[in-house]
DRENTORKOL-3810 file (N, C-alpha, C; in nm, 4 decimals):
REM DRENTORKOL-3810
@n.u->-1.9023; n.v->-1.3083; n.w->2.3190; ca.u->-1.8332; ca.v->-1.2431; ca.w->2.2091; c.u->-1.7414; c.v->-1.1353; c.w->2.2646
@n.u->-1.6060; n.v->-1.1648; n.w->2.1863; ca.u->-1.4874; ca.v->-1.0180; ca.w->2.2577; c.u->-1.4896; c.v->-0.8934; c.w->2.1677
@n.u->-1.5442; n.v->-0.7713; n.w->2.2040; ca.u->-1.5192; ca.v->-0.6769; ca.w->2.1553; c.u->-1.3957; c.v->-0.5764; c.w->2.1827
@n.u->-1.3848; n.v->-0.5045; n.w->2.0854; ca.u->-1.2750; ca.v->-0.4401; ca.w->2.0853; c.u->-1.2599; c.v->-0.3183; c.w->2.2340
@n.u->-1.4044; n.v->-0.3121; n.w->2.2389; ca.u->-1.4395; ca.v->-0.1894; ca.w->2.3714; c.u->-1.3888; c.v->-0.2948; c.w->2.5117
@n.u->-1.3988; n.v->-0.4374; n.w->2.5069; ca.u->-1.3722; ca.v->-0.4758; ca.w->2.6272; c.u->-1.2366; c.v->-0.5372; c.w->2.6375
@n.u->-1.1403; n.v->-0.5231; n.w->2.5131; ca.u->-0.9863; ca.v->-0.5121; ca.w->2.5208; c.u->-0.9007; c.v->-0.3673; c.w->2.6193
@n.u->-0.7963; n.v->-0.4022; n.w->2.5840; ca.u->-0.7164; ca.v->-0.3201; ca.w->2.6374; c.u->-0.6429; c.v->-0.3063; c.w->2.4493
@n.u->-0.7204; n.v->-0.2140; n.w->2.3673; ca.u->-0.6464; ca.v->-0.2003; ca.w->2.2709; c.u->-0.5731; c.v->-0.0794; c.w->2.2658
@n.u->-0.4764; n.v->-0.0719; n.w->2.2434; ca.u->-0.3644; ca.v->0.0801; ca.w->2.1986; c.u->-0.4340; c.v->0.1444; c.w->2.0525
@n.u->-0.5377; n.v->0.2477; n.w->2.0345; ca.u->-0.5813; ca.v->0.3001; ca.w->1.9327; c.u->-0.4924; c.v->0.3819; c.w->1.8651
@n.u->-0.4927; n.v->0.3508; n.w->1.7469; ca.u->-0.4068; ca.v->0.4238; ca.w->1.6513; c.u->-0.2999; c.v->0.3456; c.w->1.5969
@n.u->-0.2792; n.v->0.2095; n.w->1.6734; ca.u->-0.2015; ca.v->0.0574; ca.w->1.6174; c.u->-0.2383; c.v->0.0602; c.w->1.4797
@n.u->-0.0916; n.v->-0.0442; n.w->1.4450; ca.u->-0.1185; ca.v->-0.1112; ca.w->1.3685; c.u->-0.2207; c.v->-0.2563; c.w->1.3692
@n.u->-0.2335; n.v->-0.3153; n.w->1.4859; ca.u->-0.3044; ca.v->-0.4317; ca.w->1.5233; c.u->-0.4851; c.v->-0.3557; c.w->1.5532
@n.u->-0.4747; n.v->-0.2710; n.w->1.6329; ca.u->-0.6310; ca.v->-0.2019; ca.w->1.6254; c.u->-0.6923; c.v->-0.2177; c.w->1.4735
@n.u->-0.6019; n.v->-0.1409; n.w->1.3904; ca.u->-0.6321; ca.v->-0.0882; ca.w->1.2659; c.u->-0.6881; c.v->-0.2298; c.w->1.1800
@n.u->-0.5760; n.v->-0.3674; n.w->1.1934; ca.u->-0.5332; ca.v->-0.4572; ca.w->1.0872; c.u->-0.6563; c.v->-0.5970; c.w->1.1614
@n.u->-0.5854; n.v->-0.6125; n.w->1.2766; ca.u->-0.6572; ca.v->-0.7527; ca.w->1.3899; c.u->-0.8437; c.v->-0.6890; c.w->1.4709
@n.u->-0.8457; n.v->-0.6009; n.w->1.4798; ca.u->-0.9414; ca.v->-0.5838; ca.w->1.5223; c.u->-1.0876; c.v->-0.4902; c.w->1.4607
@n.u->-1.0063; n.v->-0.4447; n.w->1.3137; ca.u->-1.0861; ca.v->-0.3851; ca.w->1.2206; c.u->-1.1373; c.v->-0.2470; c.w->1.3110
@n.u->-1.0808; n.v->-0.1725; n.w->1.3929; ca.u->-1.1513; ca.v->-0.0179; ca.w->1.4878; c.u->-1.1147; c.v->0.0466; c.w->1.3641
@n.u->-1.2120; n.v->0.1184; n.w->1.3403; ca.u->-1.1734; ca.v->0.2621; ca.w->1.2635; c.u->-1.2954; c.v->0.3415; c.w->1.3379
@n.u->-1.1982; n.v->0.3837; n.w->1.4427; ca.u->-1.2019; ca.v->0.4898; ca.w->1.5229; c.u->-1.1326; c.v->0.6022; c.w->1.4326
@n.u->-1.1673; n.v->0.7246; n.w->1.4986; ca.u->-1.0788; ca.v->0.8688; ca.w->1.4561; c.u->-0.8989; c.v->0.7938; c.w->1.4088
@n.u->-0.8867; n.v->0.7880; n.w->1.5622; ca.u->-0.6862; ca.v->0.7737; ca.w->1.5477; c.u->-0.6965; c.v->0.6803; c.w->1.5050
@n.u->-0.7703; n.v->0.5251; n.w->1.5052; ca.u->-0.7163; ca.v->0.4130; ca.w->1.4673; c.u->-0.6628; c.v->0.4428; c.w->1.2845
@n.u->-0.7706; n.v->0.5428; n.w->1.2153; ca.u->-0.7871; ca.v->0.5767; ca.w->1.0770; c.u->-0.6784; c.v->0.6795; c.w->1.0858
@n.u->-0.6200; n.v->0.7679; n.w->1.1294; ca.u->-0.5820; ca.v->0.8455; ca.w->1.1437; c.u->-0.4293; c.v->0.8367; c.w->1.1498
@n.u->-0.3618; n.v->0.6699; n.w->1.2553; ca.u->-0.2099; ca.v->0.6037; ca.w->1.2344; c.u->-0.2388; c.v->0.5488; c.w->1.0512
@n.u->-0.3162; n.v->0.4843; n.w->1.0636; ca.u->-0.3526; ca.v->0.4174; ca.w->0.9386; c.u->-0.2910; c.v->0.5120; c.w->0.8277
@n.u->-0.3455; n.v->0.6352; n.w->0.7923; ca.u->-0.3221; ca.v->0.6806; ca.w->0.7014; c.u->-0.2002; c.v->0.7348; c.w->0.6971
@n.u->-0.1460; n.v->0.7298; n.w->0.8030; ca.u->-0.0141; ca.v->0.7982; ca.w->0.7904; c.u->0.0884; c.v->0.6844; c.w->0.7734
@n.u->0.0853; n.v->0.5876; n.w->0.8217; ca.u->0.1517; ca.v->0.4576; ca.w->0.7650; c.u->0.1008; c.v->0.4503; c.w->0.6222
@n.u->0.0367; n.v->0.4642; n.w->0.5576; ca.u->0.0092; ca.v->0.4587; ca.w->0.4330; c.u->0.1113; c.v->0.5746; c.w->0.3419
@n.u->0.1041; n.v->0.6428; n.w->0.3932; ca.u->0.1476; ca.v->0.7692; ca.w->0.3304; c.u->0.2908; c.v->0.7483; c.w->0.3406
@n.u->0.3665; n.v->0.7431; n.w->0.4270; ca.u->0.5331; ca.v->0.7000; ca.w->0.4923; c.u->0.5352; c.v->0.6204; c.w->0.3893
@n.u->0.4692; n.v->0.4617; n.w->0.3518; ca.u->0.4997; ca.v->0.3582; ca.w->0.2951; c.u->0.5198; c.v->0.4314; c.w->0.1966
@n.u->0.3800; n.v->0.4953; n.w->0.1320; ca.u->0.4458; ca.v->0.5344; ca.w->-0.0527; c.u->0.5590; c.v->0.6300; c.w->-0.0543
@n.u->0.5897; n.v->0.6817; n.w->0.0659; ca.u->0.6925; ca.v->0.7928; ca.w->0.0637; c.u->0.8406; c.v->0.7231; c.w->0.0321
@n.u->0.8531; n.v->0.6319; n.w->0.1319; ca.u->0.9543; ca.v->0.4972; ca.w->0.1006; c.u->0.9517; c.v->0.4152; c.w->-0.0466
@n.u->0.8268; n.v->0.4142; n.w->-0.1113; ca.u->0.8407; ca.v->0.4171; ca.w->-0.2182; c.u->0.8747; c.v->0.4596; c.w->-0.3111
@n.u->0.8238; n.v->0.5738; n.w->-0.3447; ca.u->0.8780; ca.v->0.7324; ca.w->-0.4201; c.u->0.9853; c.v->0.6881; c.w->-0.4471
@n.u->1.0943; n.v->0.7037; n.w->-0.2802; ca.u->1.2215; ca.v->0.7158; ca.w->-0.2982; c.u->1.2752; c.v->0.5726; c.w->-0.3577
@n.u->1.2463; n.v->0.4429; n.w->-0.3162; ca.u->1.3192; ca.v->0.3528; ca.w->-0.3446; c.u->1.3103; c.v->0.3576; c.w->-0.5159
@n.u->1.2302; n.v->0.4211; n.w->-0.5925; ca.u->1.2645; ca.v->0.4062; ca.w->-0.7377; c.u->1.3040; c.v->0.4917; c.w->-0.7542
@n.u->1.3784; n.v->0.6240; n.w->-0.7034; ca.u->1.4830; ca.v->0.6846; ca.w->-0.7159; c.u->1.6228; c.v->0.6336; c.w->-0.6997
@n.u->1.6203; n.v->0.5733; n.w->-0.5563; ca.u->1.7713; ca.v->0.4789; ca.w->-0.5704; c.u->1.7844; c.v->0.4224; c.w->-0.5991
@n.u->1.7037; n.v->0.2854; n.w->-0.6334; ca.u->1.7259; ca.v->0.1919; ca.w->-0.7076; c.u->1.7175; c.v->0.1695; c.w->-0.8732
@n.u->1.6291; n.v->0.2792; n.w->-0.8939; ca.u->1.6748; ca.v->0.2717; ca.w->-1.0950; c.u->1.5820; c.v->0.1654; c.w->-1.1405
@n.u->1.4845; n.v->0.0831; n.w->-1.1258; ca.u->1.4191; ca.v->-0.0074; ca.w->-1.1726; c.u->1.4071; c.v->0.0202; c.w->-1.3018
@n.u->1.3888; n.v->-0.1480; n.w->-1.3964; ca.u->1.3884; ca.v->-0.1207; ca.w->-1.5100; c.u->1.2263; c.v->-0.0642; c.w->-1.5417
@n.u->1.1872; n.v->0.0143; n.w->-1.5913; ca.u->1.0887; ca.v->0.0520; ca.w->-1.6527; c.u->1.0148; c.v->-0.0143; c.w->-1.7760
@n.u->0.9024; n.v->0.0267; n.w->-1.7781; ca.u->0.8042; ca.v->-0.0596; ca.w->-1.9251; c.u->0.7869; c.v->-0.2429; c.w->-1.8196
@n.u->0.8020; n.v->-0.2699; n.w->-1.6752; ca.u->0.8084; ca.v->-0.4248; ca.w->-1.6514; c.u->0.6882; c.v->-0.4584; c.w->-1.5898
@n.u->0.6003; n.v->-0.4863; n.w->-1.5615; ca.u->0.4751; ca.v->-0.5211; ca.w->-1.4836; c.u->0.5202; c.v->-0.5060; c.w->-1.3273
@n.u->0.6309; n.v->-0.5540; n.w->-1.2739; ca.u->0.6829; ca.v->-0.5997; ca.w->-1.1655; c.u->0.7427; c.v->-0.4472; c.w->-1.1126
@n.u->0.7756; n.v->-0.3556; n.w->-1.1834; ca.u->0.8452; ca.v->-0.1874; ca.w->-1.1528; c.u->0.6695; c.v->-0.1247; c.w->-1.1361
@n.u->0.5640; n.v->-0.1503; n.w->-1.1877; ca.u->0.4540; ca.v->-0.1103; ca.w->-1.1882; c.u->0.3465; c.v->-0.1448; c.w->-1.0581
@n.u->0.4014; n.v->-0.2981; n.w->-1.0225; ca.u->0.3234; ca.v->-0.3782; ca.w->-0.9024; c.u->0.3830; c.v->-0.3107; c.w->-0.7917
@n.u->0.5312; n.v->-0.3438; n.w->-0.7851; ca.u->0.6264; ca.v->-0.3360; ca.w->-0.6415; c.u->0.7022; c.v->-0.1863; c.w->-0.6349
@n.u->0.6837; n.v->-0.0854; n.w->-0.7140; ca.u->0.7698; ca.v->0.0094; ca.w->-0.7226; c.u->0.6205; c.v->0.1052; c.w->-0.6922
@n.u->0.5356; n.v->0.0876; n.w->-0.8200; ca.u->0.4333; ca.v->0.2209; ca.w->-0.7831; c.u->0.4775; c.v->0.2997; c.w->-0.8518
@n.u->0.5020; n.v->0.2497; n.w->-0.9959; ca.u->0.5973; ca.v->0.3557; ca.w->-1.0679; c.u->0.4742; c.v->0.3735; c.w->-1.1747
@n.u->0.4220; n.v->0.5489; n.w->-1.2274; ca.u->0.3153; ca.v->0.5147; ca.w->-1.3133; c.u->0.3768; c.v->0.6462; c.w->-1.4455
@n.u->0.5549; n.v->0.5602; n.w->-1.4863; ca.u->0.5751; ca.v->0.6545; ca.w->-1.5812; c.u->0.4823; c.v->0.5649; c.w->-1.7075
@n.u->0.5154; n.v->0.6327; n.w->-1.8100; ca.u->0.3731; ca.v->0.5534; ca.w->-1.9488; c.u->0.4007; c.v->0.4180; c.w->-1.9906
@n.u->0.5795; n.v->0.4385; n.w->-2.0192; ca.u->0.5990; ca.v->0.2350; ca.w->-1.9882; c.u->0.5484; c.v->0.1624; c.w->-1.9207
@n.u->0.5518; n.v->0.2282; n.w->-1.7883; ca.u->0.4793; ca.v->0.0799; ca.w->-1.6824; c.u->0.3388; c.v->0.1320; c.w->-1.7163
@n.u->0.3014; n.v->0.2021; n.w->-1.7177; ca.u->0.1427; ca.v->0.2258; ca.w->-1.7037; c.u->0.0972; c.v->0.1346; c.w->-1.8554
@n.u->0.1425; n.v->0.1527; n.w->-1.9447; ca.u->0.1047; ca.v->0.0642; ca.w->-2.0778; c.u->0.1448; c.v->-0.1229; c.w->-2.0177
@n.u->0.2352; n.v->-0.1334; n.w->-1.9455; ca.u->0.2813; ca.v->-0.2815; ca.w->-1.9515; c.u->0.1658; c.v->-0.3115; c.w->-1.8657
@n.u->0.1340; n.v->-0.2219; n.w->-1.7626; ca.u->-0.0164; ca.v->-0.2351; ca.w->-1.6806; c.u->-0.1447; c.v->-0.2288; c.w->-1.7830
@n.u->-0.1603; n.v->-0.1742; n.w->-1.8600; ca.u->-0.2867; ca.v->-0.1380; ca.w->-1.9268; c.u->-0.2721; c.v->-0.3128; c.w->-2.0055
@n.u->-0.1628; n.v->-0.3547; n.w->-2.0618; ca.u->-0.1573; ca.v->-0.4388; ca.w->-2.1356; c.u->-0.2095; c.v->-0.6059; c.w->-2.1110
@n.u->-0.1552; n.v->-0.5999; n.w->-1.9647; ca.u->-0.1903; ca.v->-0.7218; ca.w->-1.8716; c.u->-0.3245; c.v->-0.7472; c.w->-1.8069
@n.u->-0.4193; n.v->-0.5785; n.w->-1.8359; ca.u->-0.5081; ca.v->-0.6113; ca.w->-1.8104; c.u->-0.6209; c.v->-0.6331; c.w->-1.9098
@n.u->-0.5700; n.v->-0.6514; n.w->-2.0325; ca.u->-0.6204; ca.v->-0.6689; ca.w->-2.1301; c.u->-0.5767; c.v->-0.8254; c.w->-2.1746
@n.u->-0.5284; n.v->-0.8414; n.w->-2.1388; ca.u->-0.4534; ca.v->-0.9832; ca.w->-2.1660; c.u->-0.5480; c.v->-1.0574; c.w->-2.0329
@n.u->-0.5663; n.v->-1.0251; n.w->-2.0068; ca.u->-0.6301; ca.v->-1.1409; ca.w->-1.8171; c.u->-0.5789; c.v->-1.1327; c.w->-1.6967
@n.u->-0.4852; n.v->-1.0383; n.w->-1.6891; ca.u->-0.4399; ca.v->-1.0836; ca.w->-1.5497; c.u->-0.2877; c.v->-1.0524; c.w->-1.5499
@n.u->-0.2327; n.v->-1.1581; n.w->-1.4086; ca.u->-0.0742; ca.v->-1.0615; ca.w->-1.4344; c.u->0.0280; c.v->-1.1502; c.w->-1.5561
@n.u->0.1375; n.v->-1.1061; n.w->-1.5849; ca.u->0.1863; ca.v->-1.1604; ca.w->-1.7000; c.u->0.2925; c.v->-1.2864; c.w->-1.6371
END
């Protein structure tokens, strides 16, 4: 069996983190900060881009939780699933 201790892994990867499941200190530690960047890139992209609001799809791919999308979300999950 190959463990991660008898690789040559780069801790704090994205591949440590994703392919080899380490949550070590840093492996958790790149992790969260790629997490954080991503929604940051998010934030902004529904600033420049203007998405239409109230759509399931501005709620999934945007991360947008004004009360339109949050209701078109509340709605779909009352309905079964996505629309």
């Amino acid at each position: 069996m190959v463990t991660i201790s008898s690789l040559k892994v780069r801790h704090g990867s994205r591949t440590a983190y994703n392919y080899y499941n380490c949550r070590c200190k840093k492996c958790r530690a790149g992790h969260a900060l790629r997490a954080k960047q991503y929604r940051a890139r998010k934030k902004e992209q529904i600033l420049t881009d203007n998405p239409p609001h109230g759509e399931l799809s501005t709620y999934n791919n945007y991360g947008c939780r004004c009360e339109p999308c949050r209701e078109v979300k509340k709605a779909s999950r009352k309905k079964g699933g996505m629309q």
